[in-house]
Backbone as a ProteinNet text record, in pm:
[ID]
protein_1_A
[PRIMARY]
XXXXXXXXXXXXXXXXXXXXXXXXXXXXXXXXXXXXXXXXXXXXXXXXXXXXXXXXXXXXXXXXXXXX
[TERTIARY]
395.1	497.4	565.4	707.4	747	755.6	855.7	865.2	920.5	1038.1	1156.7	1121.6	1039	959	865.7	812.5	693.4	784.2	878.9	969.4	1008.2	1062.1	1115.8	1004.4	867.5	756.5	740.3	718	711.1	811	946.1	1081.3	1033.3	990.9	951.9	824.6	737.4	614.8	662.6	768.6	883.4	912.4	971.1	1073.1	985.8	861.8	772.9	667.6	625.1	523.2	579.1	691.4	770.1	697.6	626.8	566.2	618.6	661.7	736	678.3	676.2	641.4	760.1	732.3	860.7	772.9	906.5	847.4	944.5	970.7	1034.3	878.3	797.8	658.9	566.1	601.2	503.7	491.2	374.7	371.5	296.9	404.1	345.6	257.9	130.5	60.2	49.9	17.4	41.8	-99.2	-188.9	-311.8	-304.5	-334.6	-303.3	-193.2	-117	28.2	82.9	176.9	214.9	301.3	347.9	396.4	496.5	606.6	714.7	772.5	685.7	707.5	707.1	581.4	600.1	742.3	748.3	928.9	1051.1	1028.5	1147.4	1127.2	1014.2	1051.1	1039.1	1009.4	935.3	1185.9	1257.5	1395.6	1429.9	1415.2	1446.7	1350.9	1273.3	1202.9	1211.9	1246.6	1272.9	1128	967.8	865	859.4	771.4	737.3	659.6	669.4	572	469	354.8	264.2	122.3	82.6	-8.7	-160.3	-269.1	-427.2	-479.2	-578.8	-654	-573.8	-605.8	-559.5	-658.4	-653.7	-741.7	-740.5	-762.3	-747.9	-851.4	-838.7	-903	-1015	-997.2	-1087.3	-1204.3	-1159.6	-1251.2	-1142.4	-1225.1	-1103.9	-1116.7	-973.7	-957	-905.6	-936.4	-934.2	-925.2	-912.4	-863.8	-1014.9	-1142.1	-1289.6	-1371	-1345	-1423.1	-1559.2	-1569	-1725.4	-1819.7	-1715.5	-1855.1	-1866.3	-1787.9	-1858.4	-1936.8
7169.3	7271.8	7258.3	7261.7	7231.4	7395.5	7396.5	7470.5	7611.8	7521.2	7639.3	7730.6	7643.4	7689.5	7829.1	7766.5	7878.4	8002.5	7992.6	8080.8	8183.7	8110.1	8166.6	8305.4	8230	8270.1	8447.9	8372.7	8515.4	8618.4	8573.6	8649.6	8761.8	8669.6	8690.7	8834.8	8811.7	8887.9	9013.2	9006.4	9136.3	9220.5	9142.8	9220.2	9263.6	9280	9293.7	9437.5	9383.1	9505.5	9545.9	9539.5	9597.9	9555.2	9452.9	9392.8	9313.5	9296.6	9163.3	9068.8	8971.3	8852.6	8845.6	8869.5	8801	8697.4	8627.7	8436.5	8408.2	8513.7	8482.5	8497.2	8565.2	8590.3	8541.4	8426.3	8350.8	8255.5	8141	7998.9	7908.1	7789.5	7708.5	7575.4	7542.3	7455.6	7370.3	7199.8	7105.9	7015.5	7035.7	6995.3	6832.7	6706.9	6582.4	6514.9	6564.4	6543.7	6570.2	6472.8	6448.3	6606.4	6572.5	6705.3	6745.3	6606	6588.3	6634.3	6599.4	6696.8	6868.1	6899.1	7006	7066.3	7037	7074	7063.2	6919.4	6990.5	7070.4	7053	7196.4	7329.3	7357.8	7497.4	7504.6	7416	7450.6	7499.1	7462.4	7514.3	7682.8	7708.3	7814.5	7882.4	7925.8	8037.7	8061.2	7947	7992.2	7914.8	7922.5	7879.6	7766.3	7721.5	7542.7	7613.6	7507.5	7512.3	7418.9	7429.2	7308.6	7332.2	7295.5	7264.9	7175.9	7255.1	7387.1	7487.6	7634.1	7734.4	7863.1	7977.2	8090.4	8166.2	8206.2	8339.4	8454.3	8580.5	8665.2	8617.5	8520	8472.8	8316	8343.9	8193.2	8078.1	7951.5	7891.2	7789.8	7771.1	7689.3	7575.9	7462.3	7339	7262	7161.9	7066.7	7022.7	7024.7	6963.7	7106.4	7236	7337.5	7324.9	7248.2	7211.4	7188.6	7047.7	6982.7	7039.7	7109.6	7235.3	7347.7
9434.7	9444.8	9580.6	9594.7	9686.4	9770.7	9906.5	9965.9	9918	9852.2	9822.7	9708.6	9595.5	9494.8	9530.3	9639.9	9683.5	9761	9805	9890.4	9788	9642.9	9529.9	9444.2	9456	9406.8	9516.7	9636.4	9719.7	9732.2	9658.2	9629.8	9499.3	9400.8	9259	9300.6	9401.9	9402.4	9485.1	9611.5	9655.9	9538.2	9450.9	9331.3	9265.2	9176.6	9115.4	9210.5	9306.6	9383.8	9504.3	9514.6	9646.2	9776.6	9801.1	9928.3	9952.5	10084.5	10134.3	10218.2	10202.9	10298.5	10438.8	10570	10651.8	10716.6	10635.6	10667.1	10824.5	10863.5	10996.3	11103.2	11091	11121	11063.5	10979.7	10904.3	11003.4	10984	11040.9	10905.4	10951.2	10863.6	10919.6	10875	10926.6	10762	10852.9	10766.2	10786.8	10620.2	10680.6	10574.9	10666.7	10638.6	10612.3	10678.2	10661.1	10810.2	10907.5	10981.3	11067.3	11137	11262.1	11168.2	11165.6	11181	11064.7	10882	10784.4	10769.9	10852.7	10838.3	10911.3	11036.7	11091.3	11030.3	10904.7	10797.8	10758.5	10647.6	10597.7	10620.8	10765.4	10827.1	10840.6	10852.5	10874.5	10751.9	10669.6	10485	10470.5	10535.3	10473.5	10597.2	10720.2	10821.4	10905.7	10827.5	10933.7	11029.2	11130.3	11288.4	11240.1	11317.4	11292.8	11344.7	11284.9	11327.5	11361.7	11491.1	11451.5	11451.4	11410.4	11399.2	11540	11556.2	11530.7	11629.7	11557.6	11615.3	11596.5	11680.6	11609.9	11546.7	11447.9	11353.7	11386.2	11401.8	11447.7	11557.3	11644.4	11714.6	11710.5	11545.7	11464.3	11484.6	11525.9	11502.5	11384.7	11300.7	11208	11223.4	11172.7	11188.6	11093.9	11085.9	10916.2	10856.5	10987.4	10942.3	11004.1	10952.8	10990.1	11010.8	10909.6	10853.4	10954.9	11033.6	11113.9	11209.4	11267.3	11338.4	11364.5
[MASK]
++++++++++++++++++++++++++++++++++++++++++++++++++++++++++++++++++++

């Protein structure tokens, strides 16, 4: 599924339960797949690049959580 697809989908789930996604406060991270893809398409969809590893509530996530 591409980007715009999924953009369409979170449009579809607004109109339906009145919750909105702002993908201006979204980030998008790209796991096995190069910097430079994710920066296209983070321009087509309005989120922040993003890169691995980073922290979420303090945990941090990573592409090999595991072996840690």
């Amino acid at each position: 599924m591409n980007m715009e697809n999924m953009v369409m989908v979170l449009n579809c789930f607004f109109m339906v339960w009145d919750l909105k996604v702002n993908l201006h406060k979204s980030n998008l991270y790209g796991v096995g797949v190069i910097y430079n893809q994710v920066e296209e398409i983070v321009m087509s969809t309005g989120c922040a690049p993003g890169k691995l590893p980073f922290k979420y509530m303090g945990l941090p996530v990573a592409e090999n959580t595991s072996r840690v």
